[in-house]
N, C-alpha and C positions, 0 to 999 in steps of 0.2 A: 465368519462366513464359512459353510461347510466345503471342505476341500474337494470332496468327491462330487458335488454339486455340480461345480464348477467344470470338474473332468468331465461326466456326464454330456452337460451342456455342449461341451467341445465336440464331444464326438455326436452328437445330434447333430452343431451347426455342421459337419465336415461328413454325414450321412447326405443332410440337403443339399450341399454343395454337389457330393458327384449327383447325386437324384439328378438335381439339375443341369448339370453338365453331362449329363448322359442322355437326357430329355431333349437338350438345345444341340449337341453333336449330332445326335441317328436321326431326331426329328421325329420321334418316338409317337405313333398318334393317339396317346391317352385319351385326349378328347379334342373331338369336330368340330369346325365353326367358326366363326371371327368374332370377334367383341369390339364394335368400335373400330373396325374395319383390321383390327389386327387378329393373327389367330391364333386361339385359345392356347393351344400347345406351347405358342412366343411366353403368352400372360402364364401359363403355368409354371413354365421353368423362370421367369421373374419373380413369382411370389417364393417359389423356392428357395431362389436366391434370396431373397429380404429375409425371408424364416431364418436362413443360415447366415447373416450379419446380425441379427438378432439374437440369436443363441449364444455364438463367438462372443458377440460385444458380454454377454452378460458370463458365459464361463469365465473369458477373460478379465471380468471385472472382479469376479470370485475367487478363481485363483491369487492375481495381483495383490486385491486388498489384503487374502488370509497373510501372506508369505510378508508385506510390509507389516500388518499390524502384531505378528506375532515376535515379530523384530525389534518394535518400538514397544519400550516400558510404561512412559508417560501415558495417563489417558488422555489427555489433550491432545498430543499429538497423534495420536491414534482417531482421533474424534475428527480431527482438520483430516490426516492423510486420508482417511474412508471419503469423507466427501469430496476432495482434491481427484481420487481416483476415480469415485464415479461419475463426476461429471467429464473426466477426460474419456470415459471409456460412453458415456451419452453422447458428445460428439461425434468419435470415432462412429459411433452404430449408426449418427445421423448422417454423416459421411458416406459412409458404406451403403446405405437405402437408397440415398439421390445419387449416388455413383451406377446404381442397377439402375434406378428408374431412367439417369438421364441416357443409360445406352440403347433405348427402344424410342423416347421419345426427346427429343431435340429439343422444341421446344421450352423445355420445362426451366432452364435457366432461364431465360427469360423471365416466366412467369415465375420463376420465386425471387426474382428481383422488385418484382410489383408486389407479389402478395409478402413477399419482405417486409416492403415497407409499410404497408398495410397493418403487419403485426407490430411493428415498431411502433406506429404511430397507437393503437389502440389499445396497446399491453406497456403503457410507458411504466407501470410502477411496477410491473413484477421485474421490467428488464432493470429499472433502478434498487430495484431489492437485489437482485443479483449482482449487480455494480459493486452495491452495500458490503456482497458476500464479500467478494473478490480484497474490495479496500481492507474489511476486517482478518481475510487471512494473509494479507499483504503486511498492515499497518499496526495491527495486534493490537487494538486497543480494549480489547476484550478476549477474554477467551473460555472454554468451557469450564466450569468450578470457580470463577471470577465474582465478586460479589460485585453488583452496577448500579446505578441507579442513571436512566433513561429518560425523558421526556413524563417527570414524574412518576415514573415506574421503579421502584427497588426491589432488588430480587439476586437470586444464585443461578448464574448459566448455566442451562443442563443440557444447552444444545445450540448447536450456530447452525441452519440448514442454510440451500444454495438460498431461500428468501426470506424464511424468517428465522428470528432467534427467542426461543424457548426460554421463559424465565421462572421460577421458583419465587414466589412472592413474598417479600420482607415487610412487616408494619403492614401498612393498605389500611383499610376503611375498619377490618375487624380485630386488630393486633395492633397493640404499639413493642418499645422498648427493644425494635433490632427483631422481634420474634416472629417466623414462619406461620405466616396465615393459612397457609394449604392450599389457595388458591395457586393457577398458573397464570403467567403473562405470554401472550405473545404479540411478539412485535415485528412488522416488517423491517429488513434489516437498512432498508433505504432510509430510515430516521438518523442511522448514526454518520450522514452525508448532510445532515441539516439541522442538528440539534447537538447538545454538551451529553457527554458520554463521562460520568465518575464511576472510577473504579476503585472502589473499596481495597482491594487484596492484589493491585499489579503485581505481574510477577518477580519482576526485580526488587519491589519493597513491598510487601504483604502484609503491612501493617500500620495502625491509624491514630493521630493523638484525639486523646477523650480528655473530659474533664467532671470531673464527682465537684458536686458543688454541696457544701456543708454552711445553713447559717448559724451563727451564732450573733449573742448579745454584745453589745459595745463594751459592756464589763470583763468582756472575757481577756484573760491571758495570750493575744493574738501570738507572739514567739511563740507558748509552749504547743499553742492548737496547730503553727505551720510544722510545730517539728514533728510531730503527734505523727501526723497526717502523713508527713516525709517518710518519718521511719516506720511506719504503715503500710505503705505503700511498696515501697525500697524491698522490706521483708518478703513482702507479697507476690513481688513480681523477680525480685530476684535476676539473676544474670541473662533471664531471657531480653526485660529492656534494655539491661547491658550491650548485647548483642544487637538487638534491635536499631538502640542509637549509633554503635559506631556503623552498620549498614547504613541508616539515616546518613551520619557526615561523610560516607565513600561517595551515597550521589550526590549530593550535593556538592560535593568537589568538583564534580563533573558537569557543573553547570558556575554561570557565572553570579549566582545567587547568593549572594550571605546573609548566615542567620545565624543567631544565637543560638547552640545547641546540647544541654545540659546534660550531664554524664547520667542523672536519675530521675524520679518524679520531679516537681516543683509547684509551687501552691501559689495563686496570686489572688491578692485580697482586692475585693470590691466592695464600695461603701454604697450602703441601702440606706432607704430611707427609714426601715427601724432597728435594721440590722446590719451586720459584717458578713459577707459571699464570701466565703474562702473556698476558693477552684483549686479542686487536685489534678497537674497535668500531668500523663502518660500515655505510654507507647501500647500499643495491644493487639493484636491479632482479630479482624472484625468478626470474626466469628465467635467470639470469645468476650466482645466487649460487655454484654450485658451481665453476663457473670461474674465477671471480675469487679463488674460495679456494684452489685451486687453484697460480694466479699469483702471487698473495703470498705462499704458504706459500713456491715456488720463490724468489721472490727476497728474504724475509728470513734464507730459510735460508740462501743462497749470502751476503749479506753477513755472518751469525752466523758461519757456517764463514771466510769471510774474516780473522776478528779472533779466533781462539783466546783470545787473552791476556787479551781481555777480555769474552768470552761463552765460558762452561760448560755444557755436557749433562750431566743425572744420569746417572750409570752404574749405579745400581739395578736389578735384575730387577723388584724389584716395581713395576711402573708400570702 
């Protein structure tokens, strides 16, 4: 947000201001007449006044945002705090308008107690998408650069607004295998109050177990193909699963959950009907996972094909 913008702004609203308090003090007769039985001159220095809660609200929204957002690193936080700020400075400016308008006319509390409810009742999903906002920058169960998948929606957050959330589309109808369709989603953010919300990349564990499925023939050397596959993998992925896993057993500590959880890859065999499933499992970064599938499939295939004698492929059609 430009800084001088924002100054500018300032001194516009606080030009209106005295305008207007110079207009309502001398009683200044810019212009004749009544409107509505009031007179023109009341209603002119009230528009003044809104022009100059108007302006304020948005210098000081410009100011505010620059000075936090150039303070915070993170872009996530930076992404929450801009909309966090500008909705409190929407307030404030809708404040400051019914605060002018209600010192002329009396009445009007009243009637935006009616026409309140009016909007409440007719605008129930944009005020439930806004709910939506609030619970997701409350509850964090998502956040910007998050990988999600929604009410069969998958995709990359590129934005949480006060109503909906912005999504970068993963697989969909023209992509498979984890890959960016180009398309965008969006979603009201009132679904994540009524539907399962998976997050791919939370920020406390950012990363997801996969599994590379390899068949081979009932002939095969099943030990040397799991160690194949082990020491393949291990190679491959190196101290980062290391890392990976012992983050895995910190949370998990911190829950009353126990599970088995294995210092590196691990391969579990499944019996087919004309072959052996040997499942490669590991830890991986979801952004990442298609490539590393990718990488291993190329190089336990090249050492399976190395060793004929002792790794077999079904030769079945049916597969």
């Amino acid at each position: 947000m430009n800084r001088h913008l924002g100054s500018v702004s300032l001194l516009v609203a606080l030009g209106f201001g005295v305008t207007a308090g110079i207009v309502r003090r001398f009683d200044v007769a810019v212009v004749s007449g009544e409107v509505g039985g009031v007179p023109a001159t009341s209603l002119l220095a009230q528009a003044l006044l809104i022009a100059a809660v108007g302006f304020a609200a948005f210098g000081g929204y410009a100011l505010v945002a620059r000075v936090l957002l150039t303070r915070t690193a993170d872009k996530r936080r930076r992404h929450d705090l801009k909309n966090v700020v500008r909705l409190t400075f929407i307030v404030l400016g809708t404040v400051g308008v019914l605060s002018v308008l209600t010192r002329q006319y009396v009445g009007v509390l009243f009637s935006l107690g009616i026409v309140g409810f009016a909007v409440t009742f007719a605008l129930q999903q944009p005020l439930f998408s806004l709910i939506g906002w609030l619970y997701i920058m409350i509850k964090r169960p998502y956040g910007v650069g998050d990988r999600v998948a929604i009410e069969g929606s998958k995709g990359d957050v590129v934005e949480v607004d006060f109503l909906v959330t912005t999504l970068w589309e993963i697989n969909g109808e023209l992509v498979s295998s984890n890959q960016p369709s180009g398309r965008v989603i969006t979603l009201p953010n009132s679904v994540v109050l009524s539907s399962h919300v998976y997050n791919y990349s939370y920020r406390s564990f950012p990363h997801v177990w996969n599994e590379l499925s390899i068949q081979v023939a009932y002939e095969t050397d099943l030990e040397f193909a799991r160690a194949l596959m082990i020491e393949e993998a291990t190679d491959y992925l190196g101290e980062d699963m290391q890392r990976a896993v012992e983050l895995y057993r910190k949370r998990l500590a911190k829950t009353p959950v126990e599970l088995e959880v294995r210092d590196g890859p691990s391969v579990n065999v499944v019996q087919e009907e004309s072959w052996v499933d040997l499942r490669l499992r590991y830890l991986v970064h979801p952004r990442t996972s298609q490539r590393v599938r990718n990488d291993l499939y190329e190089r336990i295939l090249e050492r399976m094909n190395d060793n004929p004698d002792r790794v077999g492929f079904p030769v079945s059609r049916n597969r």
